[in-house]
N, C-alpha and C positions, 0 to 999 in steps of 0.2 A: 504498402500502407506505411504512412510515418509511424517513429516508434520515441516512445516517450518513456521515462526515465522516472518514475516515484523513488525521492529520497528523503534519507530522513537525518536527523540531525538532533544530538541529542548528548549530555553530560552525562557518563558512567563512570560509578563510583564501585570499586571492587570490583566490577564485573569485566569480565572476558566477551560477551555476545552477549546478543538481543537476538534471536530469530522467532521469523514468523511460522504460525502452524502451519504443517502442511497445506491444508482446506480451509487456509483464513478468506475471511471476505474482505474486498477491497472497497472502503468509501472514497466515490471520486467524483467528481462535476467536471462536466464537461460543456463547452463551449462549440456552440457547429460552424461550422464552417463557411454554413451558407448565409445566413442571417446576422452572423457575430452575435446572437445575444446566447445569455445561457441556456443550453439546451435540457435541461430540466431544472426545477424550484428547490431541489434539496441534494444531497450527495446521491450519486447513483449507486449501488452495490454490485460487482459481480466476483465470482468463484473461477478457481481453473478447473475445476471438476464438475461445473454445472454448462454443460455446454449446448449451444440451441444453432438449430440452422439458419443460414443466413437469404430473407426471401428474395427469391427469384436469383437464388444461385444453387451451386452445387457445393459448395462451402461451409462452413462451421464457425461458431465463435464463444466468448460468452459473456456477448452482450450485445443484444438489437434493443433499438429505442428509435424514438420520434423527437424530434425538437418542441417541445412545449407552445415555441412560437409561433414559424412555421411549417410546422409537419414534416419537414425535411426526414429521411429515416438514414441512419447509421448506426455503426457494429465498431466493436473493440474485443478487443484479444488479449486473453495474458501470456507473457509468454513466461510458462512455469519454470522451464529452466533457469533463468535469471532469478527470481525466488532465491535470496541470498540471506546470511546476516548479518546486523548489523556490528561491527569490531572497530569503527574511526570514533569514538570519543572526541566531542566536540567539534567535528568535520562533517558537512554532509555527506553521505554513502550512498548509493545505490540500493537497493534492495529488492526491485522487482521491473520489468519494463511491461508497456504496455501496447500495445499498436492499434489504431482507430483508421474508420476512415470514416468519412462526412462531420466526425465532430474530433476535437483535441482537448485532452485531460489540461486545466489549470488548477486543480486545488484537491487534493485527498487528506483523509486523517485515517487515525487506527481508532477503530473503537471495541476491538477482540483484544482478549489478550495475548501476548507473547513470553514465550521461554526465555528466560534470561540465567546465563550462566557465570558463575562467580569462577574468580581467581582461582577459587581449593575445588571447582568442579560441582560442585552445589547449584543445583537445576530449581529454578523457582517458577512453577507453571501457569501461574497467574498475571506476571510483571505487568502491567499497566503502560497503556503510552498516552493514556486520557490523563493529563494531568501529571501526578509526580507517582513517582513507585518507590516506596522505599521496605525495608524490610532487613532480617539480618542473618547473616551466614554460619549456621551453627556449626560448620567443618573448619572455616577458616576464622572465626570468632574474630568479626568484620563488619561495620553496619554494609548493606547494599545499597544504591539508590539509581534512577534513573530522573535526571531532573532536565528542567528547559528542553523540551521537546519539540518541534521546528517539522517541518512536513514541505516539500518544495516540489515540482514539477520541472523537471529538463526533457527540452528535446533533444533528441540523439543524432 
């Protein structure tokens, strides 16, 4: 199965890391393969812990769907161990890869929040990647913030 690459790209201020929850959900749109048009009208969601079998296999994944257009049917996969955080300030980074087959991820956002950890080790469990996150660091007496946040797709 090709494997694909959610990265994210994003200005931090004070902070040391972004990572995602454990059992975050992933918003993603995907495009198939067979028809080239988008294969579903909105971001699709799936989990590395919500896992469903894949029909007329012996297989697993999580996530089976139909192309909106054509009916086409395909599966994607997280692979959880890549599940990383995010520490390039101002660089796009990796942070989770994906593998599909009958359609291909072109566009995800975050819309859970994420842990973001400051310089002095101050853990803020809400950090926002919908927009700007800001907030201040009562250990390092520091404003925090998470600004211009960029969302990209690579193939691997």
């Amino acid at each position: 199965m090709p494997k694909f690459s959610l990265a994210l790209k994003a200005d931090l201020e004070n902070l040391r890391e972004v990572r995602p929850l454990s059992d975050s959900q992933w918003h993603i749109k995907f495009k198939c393969l067979k028809c080239r048009e988008d294969a579903s009208d909105s971001y699709t969601t799936m989990r590395a812990s919500e896992v469903v079998p894949i029909p007329n296999s012996r297989g697993e994944c999580h996530l089976v769907m139909k192309c909106t257009f054509c009916k086409a049917e395909a599966n994607a996969s997280i692979d959880a161990a890549s599940i990383t955080s995010y520490t390039s300030s101002g660089a796009f980074q990796s942070i989770v890869r994906v593998e599909s087959r009958g359609v291909e991820p072109f566009d995800w956002k975050c819309e859970e929040p994420m842990t973001a950890t400051s310089t002095s080790d101050q853990e803020f469990l809400d950090a926002s990647l919908d927009g700007e996150f800001c907030d201040y660091d009562e250990r390092g007496k520091v404003p925090v913030s998470i600004m211009n946040v960029e969302f990209r797709v690579d193939k691997i």
